[in-house]
N, C-alpha and C positions, 0 to 999 in steps of 0.2 A: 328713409334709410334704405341701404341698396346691401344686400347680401348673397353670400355665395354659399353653394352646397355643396360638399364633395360627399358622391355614396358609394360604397362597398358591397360585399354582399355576405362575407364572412362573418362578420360581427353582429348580424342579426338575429332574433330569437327564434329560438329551436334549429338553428344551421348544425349539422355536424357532420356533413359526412361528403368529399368528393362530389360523388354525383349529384348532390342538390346545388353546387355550383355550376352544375354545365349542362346548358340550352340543349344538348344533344339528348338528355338523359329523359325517362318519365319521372324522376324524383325533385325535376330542378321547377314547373308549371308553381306551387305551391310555396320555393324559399320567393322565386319572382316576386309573386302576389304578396308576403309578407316584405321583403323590401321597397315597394312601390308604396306598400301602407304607411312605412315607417316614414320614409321619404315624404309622402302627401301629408302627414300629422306636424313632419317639421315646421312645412311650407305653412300650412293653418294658422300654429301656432304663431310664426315668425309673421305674419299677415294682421293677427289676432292682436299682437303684439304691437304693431305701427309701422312694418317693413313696408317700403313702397314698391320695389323690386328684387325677386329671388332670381338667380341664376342658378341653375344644378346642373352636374356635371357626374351622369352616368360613369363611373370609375370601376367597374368590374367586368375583366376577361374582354369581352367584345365590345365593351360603350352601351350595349343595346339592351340590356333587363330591365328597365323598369318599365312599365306598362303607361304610356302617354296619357290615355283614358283614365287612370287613376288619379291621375296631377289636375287641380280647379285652381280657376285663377277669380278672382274676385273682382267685382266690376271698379273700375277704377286702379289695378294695380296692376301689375306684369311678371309673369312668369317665365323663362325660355326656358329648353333641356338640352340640352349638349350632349349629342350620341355618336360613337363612335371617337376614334381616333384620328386626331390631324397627324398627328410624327413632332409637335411640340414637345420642349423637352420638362415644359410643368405639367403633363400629363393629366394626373389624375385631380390638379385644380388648376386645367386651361383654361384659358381667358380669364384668369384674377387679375386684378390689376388695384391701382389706389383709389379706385372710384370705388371699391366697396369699402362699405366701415365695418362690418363683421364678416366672420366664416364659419359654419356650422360642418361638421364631419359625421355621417351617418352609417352604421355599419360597419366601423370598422375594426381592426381583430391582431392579434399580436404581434410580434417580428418570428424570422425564421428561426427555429431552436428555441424557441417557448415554447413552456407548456401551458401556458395561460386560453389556448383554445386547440382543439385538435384541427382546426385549419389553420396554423400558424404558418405566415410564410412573409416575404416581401419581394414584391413585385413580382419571381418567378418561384413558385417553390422545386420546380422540376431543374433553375437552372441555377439558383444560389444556395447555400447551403445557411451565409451567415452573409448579413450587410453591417459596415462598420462604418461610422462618420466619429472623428477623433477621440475615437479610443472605446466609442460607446458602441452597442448594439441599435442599429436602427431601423424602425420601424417604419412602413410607410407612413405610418401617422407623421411621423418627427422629422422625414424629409420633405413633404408637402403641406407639415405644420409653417417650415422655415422657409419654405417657398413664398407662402401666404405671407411671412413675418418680412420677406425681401421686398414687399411691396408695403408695406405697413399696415398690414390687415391683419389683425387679432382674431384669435381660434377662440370663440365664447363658448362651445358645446362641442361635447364629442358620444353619441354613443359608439356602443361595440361591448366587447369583451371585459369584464372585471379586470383585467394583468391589462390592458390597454386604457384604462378608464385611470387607474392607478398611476401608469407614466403620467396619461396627459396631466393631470394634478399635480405629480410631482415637477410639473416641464411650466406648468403654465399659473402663475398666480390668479384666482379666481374664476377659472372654465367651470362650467358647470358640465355633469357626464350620471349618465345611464347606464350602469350594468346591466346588458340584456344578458349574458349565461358567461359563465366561468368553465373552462376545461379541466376536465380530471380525466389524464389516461387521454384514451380517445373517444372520448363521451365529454356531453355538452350537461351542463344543468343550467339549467332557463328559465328565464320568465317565461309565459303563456304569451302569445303571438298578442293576442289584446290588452295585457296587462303593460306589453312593451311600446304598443304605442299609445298607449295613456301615458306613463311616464316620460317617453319623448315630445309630446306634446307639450305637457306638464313645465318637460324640463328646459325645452325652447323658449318656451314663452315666459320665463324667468330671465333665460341668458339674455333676451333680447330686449329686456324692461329692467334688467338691475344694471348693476357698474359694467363699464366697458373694465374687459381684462387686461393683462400685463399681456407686449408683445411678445412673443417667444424672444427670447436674446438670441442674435446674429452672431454668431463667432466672425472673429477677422482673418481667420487661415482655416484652411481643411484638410486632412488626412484622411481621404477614402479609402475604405479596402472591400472590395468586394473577393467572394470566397465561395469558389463554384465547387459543385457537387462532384464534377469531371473533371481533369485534370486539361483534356483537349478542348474544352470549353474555354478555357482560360486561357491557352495557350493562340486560340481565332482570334480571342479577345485582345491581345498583348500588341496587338500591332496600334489600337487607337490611340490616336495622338495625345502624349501626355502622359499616357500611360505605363507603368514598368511591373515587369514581371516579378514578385517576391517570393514565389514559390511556384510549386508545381501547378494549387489549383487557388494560388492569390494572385488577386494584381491591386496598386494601387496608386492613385492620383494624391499629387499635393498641391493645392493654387488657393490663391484668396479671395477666387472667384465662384461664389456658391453655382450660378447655370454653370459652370465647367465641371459640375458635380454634377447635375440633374442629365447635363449634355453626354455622358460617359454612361450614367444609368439608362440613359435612354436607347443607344445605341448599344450595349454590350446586351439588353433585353431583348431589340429588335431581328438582333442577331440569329435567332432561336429556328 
């Protein structure tokens, strides 16, 4: 079995605050090391489990937080990491493709305007305010769940966030998911950094030994609206092809073409 990981860094236990997000800071050495653990107990599990190859794809801020040295690969099976950014417009699960039969989501955490974690955002939280795919609020989980599902590769795990853990369920028949901490306010309550990776462990190596899940269903049109914080933001933005202005600080795409949605996200974020 050949499987794919996409990881975050918001959605992990004890995250709560800005600066443990950013490599700049003294507070962020410590979320690192707990994302790299969460990440390496996937990979076990999913090994543990009968997976012959894991791909993982570093998906937070710069590509480059998880710590190489952390990740073991077992004799006889194979491991890559995917660091950093090509400008592909499946981003935060580059190089998916049909040759995987599962996808594991690790760390990941609400949409912008939740309060389901006090680092709720997608993709930019300084440069969107709300991300809409027809009609819903969208998460980055639920736009690179459906990237995954454009390829026919099924989401069987997700940790992250309680309010995150709760979508994928309601999105996905039979995913298995780990609430690592719930947001109240702008405070985290958490599992303990070792309690969370026992139960991702735990909870891998179930997803990847019971029923294969339901694919996320593909809509056959799209109605994107992205909804920037700045009005002039949206306004840079208004020129990309496809695109039309519906307010001061909306714009939105309509095609039946899902990458002509990841292709608009991708560049209106690069933009920055």
């Amino acid at each position: 079995m050949k499987v794919y990981l996409s990881a975050d860094i918001e959605g992990i236990a004890c995250i709560s605050a800005p600066s443990e997000c950013d490599m700049n800071s003294p507070d962020y050495p410590p979320m690192r090391a707990q994302m790299t653990a969460e990440v390496a107990a996937a990979c076990e599990a999913a090994f543990d489990a009968g997976t012959r190859e894991i791909v993982v794809k570093d998906a937070h801020w710069t590509g480059r937080n998880i710590d190489p040295r952390g990740l073991h690969t077992p004799e006889g099976k194979s491991l890559q990491l995917i660091r950093g950014w090509s400008g592909h417009p499946f981003s935060m699960v580059q190089g998916i493709d049909a040759s995987f039969q599962r996808a594991l989501f690790v760390g990941y955490h609400s949409a912008a305007g939740s309060g389901g974690n006090p680092l709720a955002h997608t993709v930019s939280g300084r440069l969107f305010s709300r991300i809409e795919l027809n009609g819903r609020t969208a998460s980055e989980f639920y736009l690179f769940a459906l990237a995954a599902a454009s390829m026919g590769v099924p989401v069987c795990f997700l940790s992250g966030d309680q309010a995150q853990c709760e979508e994928a369920g309601q999105l996905i028949d039979g995913i298995t998911t780990v609430a690592t901490l719930r947001g109240e306010g702008p405070s985290a309550v958490s599992l303990l950094p070792d309690a969370a990776v026992r139960q991702i462990r735990d909870g891998v190596r179930r997803a990847i030994a019971g029923p294969l899940p339901a694919l996320l269903p593909m809509p056959r049109d799209f109605v994107f609206k992205l909804s920037f914080a700045k009005a002039a933001e949206a306004y840079a933005r208004s020129f990309i092809p496809g695109v039309r202005q519906v307010s001061d600080t909306q714009l939105l795409l309509e095609t039946s073409n899902y990458f002509d949605v990841l292709t608009v996200l991708k560049i209106a974020a690069r933009m920055q």
